[in-house]
Structures are given as structure tokens and as C-alpha cells.
N, CA, C and O atoms as a GROMACS GRO file, in nm:
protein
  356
    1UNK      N    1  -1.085  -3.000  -0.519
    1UNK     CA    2  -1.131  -2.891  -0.435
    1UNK      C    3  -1.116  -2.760  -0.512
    1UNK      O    4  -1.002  -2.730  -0.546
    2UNK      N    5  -1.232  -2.664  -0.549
    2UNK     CA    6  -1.248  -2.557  -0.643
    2UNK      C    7  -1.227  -2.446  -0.524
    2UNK      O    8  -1.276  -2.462  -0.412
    3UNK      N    9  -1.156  -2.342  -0.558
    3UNK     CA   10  -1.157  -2.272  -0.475
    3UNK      C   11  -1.231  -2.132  -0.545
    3UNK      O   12  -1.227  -2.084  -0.658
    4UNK      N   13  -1.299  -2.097  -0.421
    4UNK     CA   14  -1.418  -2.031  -0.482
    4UNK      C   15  -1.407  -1.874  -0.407
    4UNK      O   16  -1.417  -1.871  -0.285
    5UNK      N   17  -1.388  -1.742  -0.483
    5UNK     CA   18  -1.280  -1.612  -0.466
    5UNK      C   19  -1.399  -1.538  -0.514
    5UNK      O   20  -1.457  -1.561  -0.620
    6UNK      N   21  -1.439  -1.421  -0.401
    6UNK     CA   22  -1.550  -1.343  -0.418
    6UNK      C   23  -1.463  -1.204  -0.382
    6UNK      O   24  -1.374  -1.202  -0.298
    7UNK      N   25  -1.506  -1.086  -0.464
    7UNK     CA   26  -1.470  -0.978  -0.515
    7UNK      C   27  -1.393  -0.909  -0.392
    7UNK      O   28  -1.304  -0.835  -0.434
    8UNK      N   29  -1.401  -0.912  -0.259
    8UNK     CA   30  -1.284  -0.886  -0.190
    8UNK      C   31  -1.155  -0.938  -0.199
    8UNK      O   32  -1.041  -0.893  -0.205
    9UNK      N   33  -1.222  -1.075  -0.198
    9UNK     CA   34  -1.053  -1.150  -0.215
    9UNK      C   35  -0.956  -1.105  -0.385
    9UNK      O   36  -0.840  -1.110  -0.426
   10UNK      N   37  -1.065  -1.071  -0.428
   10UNK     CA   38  -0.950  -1.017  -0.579
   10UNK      C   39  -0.894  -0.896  -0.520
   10UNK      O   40  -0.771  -0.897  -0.516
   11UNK      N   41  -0.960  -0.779  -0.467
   11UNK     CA   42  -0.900  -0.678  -0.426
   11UNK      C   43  -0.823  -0.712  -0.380
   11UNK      O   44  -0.721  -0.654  -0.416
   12UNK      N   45  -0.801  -0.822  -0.272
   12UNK     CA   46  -0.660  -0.831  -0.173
   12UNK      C   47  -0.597  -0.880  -0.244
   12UNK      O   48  -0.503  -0.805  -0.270
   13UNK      N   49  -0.589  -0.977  -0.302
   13UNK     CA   50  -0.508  -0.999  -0.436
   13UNK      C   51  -0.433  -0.911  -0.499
   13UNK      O   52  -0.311  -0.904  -0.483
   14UNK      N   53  -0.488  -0.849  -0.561
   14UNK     CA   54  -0.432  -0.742  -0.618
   14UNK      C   55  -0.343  -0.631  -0.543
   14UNK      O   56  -0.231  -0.609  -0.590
   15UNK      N   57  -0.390  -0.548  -0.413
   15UNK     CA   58  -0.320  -0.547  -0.290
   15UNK      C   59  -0.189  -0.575  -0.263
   15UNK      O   60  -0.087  -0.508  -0.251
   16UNK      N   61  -0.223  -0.718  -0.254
   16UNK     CA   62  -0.046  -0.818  -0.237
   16UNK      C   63   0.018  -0.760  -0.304
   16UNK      O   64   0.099  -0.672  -0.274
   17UNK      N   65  -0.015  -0.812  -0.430
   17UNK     CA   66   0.067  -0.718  -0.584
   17UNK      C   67   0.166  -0.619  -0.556
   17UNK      O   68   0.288  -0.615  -0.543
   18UNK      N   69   0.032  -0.512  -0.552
   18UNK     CA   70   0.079  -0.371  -0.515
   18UNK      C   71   0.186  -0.353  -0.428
   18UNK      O   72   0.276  -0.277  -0.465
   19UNK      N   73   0.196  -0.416  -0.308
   19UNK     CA   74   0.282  -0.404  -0.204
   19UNK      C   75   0.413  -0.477  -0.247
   19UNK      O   76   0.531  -0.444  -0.254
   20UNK      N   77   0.320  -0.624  -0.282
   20UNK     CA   78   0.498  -0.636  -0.365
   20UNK      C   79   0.541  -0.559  -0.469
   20UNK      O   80   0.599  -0.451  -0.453
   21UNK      N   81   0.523  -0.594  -0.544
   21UNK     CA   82   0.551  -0.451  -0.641
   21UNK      C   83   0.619  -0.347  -0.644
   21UNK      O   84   0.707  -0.313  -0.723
   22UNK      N   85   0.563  -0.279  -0.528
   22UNK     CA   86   0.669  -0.200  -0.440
   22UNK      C   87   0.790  -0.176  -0.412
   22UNK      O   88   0.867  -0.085  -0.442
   23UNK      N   89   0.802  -0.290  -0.334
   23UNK     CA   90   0.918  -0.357  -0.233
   23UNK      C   91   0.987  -0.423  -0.375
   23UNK      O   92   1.105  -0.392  -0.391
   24UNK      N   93   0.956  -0.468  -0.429
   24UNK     CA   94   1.028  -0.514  -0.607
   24UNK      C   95   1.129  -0.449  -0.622
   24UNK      O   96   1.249  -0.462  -0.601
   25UNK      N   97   0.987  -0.295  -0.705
   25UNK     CA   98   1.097  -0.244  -0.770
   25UNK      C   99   1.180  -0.149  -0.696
   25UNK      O  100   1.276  -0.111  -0.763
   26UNK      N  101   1.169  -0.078  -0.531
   26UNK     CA  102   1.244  -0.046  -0.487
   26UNK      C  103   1.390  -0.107  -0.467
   26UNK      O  104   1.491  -0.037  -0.476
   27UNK      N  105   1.392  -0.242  -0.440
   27UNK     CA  106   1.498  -0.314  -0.464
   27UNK      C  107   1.552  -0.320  -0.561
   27UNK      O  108   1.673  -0.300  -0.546
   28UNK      N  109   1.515  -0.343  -0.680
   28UNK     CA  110   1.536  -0.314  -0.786
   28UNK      C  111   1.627  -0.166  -0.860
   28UNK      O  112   1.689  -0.146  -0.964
   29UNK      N  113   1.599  -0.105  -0.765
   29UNK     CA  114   1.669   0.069  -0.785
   29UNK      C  115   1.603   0.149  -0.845
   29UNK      O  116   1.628   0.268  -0.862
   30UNK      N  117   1.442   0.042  -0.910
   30UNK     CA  118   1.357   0.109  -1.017
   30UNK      C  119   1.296   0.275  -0.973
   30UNK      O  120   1.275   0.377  -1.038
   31UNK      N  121   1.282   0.236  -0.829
   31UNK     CA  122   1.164   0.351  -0.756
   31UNK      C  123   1.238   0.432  -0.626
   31UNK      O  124   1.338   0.367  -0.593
   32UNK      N  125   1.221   0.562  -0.534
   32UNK     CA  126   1.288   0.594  -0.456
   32UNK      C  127   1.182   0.556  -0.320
   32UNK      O  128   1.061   0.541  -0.335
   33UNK      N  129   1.248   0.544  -0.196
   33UNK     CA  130   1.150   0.500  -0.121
   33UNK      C  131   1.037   0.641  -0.082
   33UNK      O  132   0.924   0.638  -0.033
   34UNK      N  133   1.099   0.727  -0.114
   34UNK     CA  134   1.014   0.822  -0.072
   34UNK      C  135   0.945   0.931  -0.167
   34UNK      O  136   0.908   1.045  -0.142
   35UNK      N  137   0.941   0.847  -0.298
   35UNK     CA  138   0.893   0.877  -0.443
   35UNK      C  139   0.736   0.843  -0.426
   35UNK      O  140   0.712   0.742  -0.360
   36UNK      N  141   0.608   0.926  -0.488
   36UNK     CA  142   0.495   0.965  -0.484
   36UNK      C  143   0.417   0.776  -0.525
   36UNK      O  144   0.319   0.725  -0.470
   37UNK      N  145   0.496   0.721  -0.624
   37UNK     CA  146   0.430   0.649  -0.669
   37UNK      C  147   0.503   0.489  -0.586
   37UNK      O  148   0.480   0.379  -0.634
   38UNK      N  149   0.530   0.496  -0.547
   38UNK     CA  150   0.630   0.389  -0.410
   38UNK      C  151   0.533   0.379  -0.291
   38UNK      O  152   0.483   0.275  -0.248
   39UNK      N  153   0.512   0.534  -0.234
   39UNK     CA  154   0.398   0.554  -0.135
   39UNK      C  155   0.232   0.528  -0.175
   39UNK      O  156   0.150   0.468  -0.106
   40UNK      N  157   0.207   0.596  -0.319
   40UNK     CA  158   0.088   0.548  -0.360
   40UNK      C  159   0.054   0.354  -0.379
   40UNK      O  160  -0.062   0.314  -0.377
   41UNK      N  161   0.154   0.271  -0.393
   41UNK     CA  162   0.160   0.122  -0.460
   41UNK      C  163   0.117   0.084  -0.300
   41UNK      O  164   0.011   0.030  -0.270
   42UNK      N  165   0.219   0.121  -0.209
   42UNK     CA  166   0.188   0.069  -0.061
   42UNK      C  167   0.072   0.094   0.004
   42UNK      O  168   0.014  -0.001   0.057
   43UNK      N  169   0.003   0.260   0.014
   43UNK     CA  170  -0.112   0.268   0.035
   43UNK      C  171  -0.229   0.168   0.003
   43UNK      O  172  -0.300   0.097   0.076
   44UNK      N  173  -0.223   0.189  -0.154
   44UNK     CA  174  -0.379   0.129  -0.227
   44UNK      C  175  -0.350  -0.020  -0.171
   44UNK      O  176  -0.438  -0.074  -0.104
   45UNK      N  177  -0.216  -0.093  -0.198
   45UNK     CA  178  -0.203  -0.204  -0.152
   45UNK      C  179  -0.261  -0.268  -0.010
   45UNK      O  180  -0.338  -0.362   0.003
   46UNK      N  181  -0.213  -0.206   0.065
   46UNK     CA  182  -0.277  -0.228   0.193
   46UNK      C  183  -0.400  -0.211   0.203
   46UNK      O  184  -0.462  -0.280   0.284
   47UNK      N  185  -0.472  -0.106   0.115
   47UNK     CA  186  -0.582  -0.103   0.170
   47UNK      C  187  -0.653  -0.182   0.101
   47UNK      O  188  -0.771  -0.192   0.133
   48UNK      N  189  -0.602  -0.257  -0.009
   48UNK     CA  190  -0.651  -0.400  -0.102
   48UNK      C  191  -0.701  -0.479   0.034
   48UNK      O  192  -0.814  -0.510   0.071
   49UNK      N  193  -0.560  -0.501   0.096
   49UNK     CA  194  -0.576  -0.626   0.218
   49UNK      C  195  -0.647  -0.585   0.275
   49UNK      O  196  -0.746  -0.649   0.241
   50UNK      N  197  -0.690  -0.488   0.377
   50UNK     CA  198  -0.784  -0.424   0.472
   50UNK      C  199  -0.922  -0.499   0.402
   50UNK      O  200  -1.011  -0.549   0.471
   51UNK      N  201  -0.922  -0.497   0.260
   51UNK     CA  202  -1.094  -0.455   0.218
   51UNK      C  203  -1.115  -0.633   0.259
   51UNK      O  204  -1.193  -0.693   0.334
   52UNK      N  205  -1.003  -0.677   0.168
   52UNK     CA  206  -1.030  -0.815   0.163
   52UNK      C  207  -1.040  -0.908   0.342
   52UNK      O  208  -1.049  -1.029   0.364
   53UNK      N  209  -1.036  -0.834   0.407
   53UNK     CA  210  -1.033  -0.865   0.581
   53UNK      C  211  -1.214  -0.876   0.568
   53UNK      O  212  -1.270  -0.926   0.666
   54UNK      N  213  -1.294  -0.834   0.459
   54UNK     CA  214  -1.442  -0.827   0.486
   54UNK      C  215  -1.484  -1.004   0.459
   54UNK      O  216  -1.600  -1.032   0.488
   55UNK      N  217  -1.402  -1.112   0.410
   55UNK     CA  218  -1.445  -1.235   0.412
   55UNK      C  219  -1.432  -1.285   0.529
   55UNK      O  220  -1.527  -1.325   0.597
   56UNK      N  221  -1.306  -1.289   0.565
   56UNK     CA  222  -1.268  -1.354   0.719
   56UNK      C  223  -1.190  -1.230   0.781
   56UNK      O  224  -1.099  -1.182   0.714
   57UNK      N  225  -1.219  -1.175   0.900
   57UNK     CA  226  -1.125  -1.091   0.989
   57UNK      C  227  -1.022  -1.157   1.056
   57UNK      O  228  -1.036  -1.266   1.111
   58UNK      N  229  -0.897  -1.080   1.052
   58UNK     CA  230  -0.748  -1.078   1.104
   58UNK      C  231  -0.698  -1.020   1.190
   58UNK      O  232  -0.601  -0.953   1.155
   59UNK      N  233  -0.726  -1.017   1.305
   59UNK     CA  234  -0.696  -0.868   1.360
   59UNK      C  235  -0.545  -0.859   1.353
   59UNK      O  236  -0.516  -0.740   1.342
   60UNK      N  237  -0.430  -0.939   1.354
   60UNK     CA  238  -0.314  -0.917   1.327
   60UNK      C  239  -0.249  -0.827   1.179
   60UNK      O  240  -0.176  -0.730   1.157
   61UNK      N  241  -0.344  -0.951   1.084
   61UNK     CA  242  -0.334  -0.871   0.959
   61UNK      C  243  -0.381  -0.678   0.945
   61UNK      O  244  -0.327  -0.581   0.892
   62UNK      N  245  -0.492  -0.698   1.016
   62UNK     CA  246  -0.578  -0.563   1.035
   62UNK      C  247  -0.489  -0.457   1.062
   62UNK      O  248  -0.462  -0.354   1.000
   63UNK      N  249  -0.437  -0.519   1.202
   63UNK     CA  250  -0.308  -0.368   1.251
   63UNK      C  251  -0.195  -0.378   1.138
   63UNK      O  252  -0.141  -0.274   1.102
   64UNK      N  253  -0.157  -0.499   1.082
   64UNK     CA  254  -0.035  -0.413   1.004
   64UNK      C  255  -0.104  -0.355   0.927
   64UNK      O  256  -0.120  -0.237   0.957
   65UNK      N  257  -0.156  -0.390   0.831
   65UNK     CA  258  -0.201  -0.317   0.643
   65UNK      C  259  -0.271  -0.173   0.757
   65UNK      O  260  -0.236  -0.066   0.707
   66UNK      N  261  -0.351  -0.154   0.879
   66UNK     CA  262  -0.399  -0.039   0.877
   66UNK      C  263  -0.247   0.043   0.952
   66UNK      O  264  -0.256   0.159   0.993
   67UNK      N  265  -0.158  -0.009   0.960
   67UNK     CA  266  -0.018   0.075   1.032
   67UNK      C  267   0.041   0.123   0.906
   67UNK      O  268   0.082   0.238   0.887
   68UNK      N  269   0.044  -0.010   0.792
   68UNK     CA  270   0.118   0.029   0.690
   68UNK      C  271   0.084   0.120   0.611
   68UNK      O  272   0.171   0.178   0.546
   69UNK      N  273  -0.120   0.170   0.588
   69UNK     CA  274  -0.175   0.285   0.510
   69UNK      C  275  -0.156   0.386   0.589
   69UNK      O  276  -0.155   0.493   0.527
   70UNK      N  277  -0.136   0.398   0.739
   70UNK     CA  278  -0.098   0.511   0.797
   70UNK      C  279   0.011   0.583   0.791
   70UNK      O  280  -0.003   0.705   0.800
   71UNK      N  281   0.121   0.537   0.778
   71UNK     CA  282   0.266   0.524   0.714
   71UNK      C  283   0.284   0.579   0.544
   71UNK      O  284   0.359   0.649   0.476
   72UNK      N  285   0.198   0.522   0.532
   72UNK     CA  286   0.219   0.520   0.396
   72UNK      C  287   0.180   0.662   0.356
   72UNK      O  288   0.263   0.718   0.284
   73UNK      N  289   0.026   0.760   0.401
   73UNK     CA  290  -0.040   0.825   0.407
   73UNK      C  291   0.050   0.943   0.452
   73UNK      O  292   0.059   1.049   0.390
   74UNK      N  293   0.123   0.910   0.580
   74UNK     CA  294   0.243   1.018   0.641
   74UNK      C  295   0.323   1.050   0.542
   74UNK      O  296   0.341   1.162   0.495
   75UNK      N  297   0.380   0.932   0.503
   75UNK     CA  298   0.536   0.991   0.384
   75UNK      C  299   0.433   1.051   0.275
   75UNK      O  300   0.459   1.169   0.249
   76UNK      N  301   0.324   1.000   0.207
   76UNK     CA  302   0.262   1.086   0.101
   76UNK      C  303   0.223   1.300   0.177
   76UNK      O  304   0.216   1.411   0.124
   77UNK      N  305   0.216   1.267   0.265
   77UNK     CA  306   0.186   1.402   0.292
   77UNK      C  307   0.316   1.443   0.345
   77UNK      O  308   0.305   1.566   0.346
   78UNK      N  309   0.428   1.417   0.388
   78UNK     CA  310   0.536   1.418   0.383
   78UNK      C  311   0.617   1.488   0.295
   78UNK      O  312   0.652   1.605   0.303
   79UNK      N  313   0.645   1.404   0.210
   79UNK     CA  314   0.694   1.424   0.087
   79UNK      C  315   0.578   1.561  -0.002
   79UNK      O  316   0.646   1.604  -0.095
   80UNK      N  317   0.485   1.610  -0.002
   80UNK     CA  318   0.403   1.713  -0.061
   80UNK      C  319   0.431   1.802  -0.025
   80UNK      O  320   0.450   1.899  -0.098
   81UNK      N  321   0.452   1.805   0.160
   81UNK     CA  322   0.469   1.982   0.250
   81UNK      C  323   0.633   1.988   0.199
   81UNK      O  324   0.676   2.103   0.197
   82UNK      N  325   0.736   1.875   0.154
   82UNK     CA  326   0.825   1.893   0.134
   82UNK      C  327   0.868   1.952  -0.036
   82UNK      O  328   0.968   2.008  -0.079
   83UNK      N  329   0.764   1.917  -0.087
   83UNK     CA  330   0.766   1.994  -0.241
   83UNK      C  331   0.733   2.093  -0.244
   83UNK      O  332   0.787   2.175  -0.319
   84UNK      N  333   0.607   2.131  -0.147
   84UNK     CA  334   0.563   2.268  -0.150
   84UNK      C  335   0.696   2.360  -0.117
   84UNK      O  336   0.755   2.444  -0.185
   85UNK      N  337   0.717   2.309   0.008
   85UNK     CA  338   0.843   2.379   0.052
   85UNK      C  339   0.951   2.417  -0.084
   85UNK      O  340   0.996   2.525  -0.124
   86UNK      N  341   0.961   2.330  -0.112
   86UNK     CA  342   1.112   2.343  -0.230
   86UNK      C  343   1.090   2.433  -0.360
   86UNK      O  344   1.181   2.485  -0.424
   87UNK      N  345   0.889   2.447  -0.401
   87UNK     CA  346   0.877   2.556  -0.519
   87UNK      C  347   0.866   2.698  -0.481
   87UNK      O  348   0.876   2.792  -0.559
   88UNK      N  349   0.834   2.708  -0.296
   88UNK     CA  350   0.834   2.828  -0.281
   88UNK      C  351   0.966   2.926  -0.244
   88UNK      O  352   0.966   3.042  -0.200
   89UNK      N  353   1.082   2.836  -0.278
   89UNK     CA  354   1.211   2.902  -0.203
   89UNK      C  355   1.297   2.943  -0.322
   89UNK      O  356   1.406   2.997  -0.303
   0.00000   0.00000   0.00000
């Protein structure tokens, strides 16, 4: 049985990655959770999975990865009004 993977499913693929990746190297001590590129891995990640929802739809899957880019999207703008804050003082 060949399993046969059309260009969404690589995105979500890759996605997974990202999210693990994440969650890795945060464990790891590599990354801070509320570090630019921690929030950027989780974003794009999720929205890997979202795209890849265009072969077969999830609606379970759907609400997390679209809760988790919303989240993810918050701490990125989060963390920015909080830098702005810190060069103007």
C-alpha cells in the first residue's frame, strides 16, 4: 500500500515539525516561551496543520491549530507592545 501525499499534506507535515520543534527545544532550555522565534515556530506550525485540513476536514483539529495561531499571534503582539514599551523608557 503506497501512500500517496499531495502538497498540503507536506505543509502539515512540516507544521507538526514546527510545533514540535517548539515544544523540543523549549524543554530543552534552548528557547524562552515567550521569545519571538518560540511564538513564530507555533504560529507557522499550526497554520501548516490548518492548510493541510484542505485534504480531509477536522473540525476538532480545526479549533485547536486555529486557537493555537490565535494564541500564538497574541503573545507575538504581546511580547512587541512589550519591547516597544521597554526602548521607550
Amino acid at each position: 500500500m503506497a501512500i500517496h501525499l499531495e502538497w498540503y499534506d507536506w505543509v502539515g507535515i512540516c507544521g507538526t515539525l514546527c510545533v514540535l520543534l517548539a515544544f523540543f527545544l523549549l524543554q530543552a532550555g534552548q528557547l524562552a516561551g515567550t521569545g519571538i522565534v518560540y511564538q513564530l515556530l507555533n504560529l507557522f506550525g499550526s497554520g501548516g496543520v490548518l492548510v493541510s485540513l484542505m485534504g480531509k476536514f477536522n473540525v476538532s483539529v480545526f479549533v485547536l491549530e486555529a486557537a493555537w495561531m490565535a494564541i500564538s499571534a497574541y503573545g507575538i503582539v504581546r511580547m512587541l507592545k512589550l519591547r516597544s514599551k521597554a526602548t521607550k523608557t
